[in-house]
C-alpha positions in Angstrom: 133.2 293.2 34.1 136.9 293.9 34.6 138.4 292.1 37.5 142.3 292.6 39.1 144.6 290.0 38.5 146.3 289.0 41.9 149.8 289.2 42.5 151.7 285.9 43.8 151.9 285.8 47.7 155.6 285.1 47.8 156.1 288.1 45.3 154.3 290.9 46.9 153.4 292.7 50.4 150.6 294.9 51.5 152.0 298.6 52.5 150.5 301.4 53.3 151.2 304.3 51.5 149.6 308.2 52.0 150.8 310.9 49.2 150.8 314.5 50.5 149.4 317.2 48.6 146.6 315.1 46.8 142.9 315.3 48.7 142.8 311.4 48.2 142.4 308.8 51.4 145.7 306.2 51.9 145.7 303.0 50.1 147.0 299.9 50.3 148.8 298.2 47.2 150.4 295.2 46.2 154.1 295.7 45.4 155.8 293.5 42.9 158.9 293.3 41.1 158.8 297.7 40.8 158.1 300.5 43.3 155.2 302.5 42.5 158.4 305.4 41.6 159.1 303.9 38.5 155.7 305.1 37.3 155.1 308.1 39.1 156.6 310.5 42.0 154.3 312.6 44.5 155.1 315.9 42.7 155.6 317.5 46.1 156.5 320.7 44.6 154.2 320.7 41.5 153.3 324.4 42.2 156.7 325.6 41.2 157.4 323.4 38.5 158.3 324.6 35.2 156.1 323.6 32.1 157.9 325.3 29.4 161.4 323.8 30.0 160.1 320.8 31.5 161.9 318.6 34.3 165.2 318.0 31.9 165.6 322.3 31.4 166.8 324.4 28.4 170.4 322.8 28.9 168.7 319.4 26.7 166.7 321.4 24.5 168.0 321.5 20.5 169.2 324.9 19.2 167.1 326.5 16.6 170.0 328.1 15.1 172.1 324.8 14.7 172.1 323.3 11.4 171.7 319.3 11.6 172.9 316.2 10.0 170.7 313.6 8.6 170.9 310.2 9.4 167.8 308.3 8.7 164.5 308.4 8.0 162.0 307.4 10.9 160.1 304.4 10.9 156.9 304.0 11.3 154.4 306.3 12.9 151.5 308.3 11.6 153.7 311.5 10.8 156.8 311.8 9.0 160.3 312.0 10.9 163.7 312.0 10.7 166.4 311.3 13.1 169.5 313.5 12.9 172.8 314.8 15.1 173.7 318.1 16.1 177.0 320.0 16.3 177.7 319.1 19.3 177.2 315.1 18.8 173.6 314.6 20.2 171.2 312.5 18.6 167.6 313.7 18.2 164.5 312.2 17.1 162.3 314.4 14.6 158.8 313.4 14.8 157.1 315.9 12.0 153.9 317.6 10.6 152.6 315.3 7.5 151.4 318.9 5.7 154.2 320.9 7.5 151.9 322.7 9.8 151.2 322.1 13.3 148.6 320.0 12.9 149.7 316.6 13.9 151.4 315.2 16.9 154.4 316.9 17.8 152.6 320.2 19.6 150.1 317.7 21.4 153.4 315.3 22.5 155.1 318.1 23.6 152.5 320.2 25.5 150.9 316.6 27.1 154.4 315.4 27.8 155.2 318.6 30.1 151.7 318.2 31.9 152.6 314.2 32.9 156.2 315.3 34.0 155.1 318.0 36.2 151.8 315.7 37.7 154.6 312.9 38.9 155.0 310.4 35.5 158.4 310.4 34.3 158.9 311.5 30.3 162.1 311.7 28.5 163.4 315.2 27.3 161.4 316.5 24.3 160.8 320.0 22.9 159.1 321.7 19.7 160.7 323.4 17.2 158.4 324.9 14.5 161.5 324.2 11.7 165.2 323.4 11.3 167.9 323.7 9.0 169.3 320.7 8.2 172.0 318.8 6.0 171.3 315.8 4.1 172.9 312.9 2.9 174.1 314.7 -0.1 175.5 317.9 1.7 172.5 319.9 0.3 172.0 322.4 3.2 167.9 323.1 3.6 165.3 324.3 5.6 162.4 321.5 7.2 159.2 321.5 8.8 159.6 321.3 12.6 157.9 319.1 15.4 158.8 317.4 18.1 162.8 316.9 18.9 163.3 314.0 21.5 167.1 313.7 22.7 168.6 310.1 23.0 169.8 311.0 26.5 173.0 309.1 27.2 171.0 308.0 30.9 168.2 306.6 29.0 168.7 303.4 28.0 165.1 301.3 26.0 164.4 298.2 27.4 161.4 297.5 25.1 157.7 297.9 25.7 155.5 297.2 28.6 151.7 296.7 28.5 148.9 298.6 29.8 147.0 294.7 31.0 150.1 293.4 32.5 152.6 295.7 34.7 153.3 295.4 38.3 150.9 299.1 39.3 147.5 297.7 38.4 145.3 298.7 40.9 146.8 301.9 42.1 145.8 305.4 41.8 148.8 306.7 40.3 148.1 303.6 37.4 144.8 304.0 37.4 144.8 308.2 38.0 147.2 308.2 35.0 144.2 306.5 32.4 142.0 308.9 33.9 145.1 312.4 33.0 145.1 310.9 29.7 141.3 310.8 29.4 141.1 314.5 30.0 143.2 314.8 26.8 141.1 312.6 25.1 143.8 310.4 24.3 143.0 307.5 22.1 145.8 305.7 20.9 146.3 303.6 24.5 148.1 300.7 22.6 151.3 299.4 24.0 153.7 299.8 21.3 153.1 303.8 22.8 154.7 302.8 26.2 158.5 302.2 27.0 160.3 300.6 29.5 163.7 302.6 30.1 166.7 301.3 32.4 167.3 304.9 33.9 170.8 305.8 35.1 171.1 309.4 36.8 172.8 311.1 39.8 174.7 307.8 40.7 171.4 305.8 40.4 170.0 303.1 38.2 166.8 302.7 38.0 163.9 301.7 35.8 160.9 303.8 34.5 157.5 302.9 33.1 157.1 305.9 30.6 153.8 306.4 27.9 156.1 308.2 25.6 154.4 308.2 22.7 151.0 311.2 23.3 150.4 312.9 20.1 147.2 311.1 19.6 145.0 313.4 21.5 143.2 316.8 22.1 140.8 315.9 19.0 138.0 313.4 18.5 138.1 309.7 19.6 137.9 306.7 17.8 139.9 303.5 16.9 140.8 304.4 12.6 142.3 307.7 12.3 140.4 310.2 14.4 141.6 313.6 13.8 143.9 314.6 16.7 145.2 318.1 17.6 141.5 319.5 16.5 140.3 321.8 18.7 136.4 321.9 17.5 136.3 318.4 17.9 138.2 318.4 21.3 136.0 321.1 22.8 132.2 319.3 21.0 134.2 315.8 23.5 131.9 314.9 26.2 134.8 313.4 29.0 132.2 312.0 31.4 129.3 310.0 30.6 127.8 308.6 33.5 129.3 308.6 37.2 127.6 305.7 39.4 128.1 305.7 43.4 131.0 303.5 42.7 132.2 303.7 39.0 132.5 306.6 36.3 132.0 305.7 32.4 133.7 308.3 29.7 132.5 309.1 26.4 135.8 306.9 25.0 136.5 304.9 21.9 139.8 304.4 20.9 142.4 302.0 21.4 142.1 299.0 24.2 138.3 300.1 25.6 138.9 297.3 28.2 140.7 299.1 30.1 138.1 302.2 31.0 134.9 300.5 30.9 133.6 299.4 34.1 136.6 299.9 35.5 137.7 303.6 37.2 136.4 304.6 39.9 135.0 307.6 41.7 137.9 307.6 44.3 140.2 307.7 41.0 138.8 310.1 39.5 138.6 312.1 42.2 142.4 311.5 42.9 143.6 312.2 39.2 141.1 315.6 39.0 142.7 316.9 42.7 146.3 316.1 40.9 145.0 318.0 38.1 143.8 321.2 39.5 147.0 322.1 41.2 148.7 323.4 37.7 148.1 327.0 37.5 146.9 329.2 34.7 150.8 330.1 34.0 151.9 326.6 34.1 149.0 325.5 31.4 150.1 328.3 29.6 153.4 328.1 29.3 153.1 323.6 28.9 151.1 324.7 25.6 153.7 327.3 24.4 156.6 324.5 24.9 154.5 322.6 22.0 154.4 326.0 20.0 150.7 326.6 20.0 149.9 330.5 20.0 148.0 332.1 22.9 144.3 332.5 21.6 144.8 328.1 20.2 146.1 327.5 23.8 143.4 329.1 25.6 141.1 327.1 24.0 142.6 323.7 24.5 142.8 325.2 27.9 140.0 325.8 29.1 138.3 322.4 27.5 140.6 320.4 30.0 139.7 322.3 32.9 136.6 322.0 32.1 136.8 318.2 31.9 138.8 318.6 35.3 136.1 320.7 36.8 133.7 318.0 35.6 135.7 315.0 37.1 135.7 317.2 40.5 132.4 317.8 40.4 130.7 314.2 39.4 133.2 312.6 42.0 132.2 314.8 44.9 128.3 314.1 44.3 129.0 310.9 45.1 130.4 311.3 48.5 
């Protein structure tokens, strides 16, 4: 059985805290070395939020029309990649389709990453691009296989990696609410190497944020060696719950790190991540899955699984009321 590590007396207080908007009772958590803002924000105004641009806009996206330089290959990863600049001096990272076609991890990265931004967990700027004309190292001027475009961001600065076991938000429900979000998606790949720390400076601030950056593997099958992600037979076959118990809720979940869902999330969470949930409309979904370049009838599908799955957390947590 999982248990919750205490934080030192002399480093943390008890507060209260209520967020507006979500049907969840207050709750008390312990506060550490970061405010619960560096992980998440009570998306206040979720219900107007934009899902195609996402919270950074179209000024950040790339330009399909620009042709861009090479500068290295990408390292590591599951999919290809490159990392190149465009005319105007910004610096982009290419994560790629192995084959060429959509099926890998850029569309699910994209679409997932708009869906966390607008639910309160801060992402950095990404977009899709389904190709791009680019330059390489030789001045030989030719057309790639698109994906995901992530801007180095001049107020993002990488601090390294933080870890899912040890991070000051244990224990809350935006922490706890955000394993649940990902579990809708059928996200396997919870490893920490996924998850960066950034030292944030914006609007005069500085600031840090606790960001799971890395979401491509998901919206497919589970499992810990290579489970086909971005599959929408095997999503949609997915069972999301298993069993819901009077206090805790078990999910049909293999992948990465299983410690931390089993015997572990409760109803309360649940209930809190599902209520989050089902305030993005049917345009938002729509338009979150157009950002990561999936056509309407592909969309619909992955769609309508998750609110299924959302439906399903809403209803197993209210039986148990």
């Amino acid at each position: 059985m999982w248990q919750r590590r205490l934080l030192p007396p002399l480093l943390c207080g008890l507060i209260l805290v209520g967020y507006a908007g979500v049907t969840a009772p207050s709750w008390a958590i312990a506060r550490a070395a970061e405010d619960i803002s560096a992980l998440w924000n009570d998306p206040t105004d979720l219900e107007t939020r934009d899902l195609f641009h996402g919270n950074w806009g179209a000024s950040h996206a790339p330009n399909p029309d620009a042709v861009y330089t090479f500068v290295r290959r990408k390292k590591g990863g599951a999919n290809p990649g490159v990392v190149v600049r465009d005319s105007i001096g910004r610096t982009w990272h290419v994560k790629q389709a192995a084959d060429g076609s959509r099926g890998a991890e850029g569309p699910v990265e994209v679409a997932l990453s708009r869906v966390l931004n607008a639910a309160g967990y801060h992402q950095p700027p990404v977009y899709f691009l389904p190709s791009f004309t680019m330059m390489t190292s030789d001045g030989q001027v030719q057309r790639e296989a698109g994906g995901r475009f992530r801007l180095d961001d001049p107020s993002l600065r990488e601090l390294g990696v933080w870890s899912w076991q040890d991070n000051p938000f244990i224990g809350t429900p935006p922490f706890e609410g955000l394993l649940v979000i990902l579990l809708m998606f059928n996200s396997w790949d919870l490893k920490d190497s996924n998850n960066t720390l950034y030292d944030v400076r914006r609007e005069g601030e500085a600031r840090r944020w606790y960001v799971v950056r890395d979401l491509g593997g998901a919206l497919g099958e589970t499992g810990r060696f290579r489970p086909k992600r971005n599959h929408i037979d095997k999503f949609e076959r997915h069972i999301f719950i298993t069993n819901a118990g009077h206090d805790l809720v078990e999910f049909g979940y293999d992948g990465k790190q299983p410690q931390l869902i089993r015997h572990r999330i409760t109803v309360d969470t649940v209930r809190w991540a599902a209520s989050l949930m089902s305030r993005i409309d049917d345009r938002q979904w729509n338009d979150a899955f157009r950002a990561g370049g999936y056509d309407q009838a592909l969309g619909n599908r992955f769609i309508a699984k998750i609110r299924a799955n959302i439906a399903q957390a809403r209803l197993r947590a209210n039986r148990t009321q």
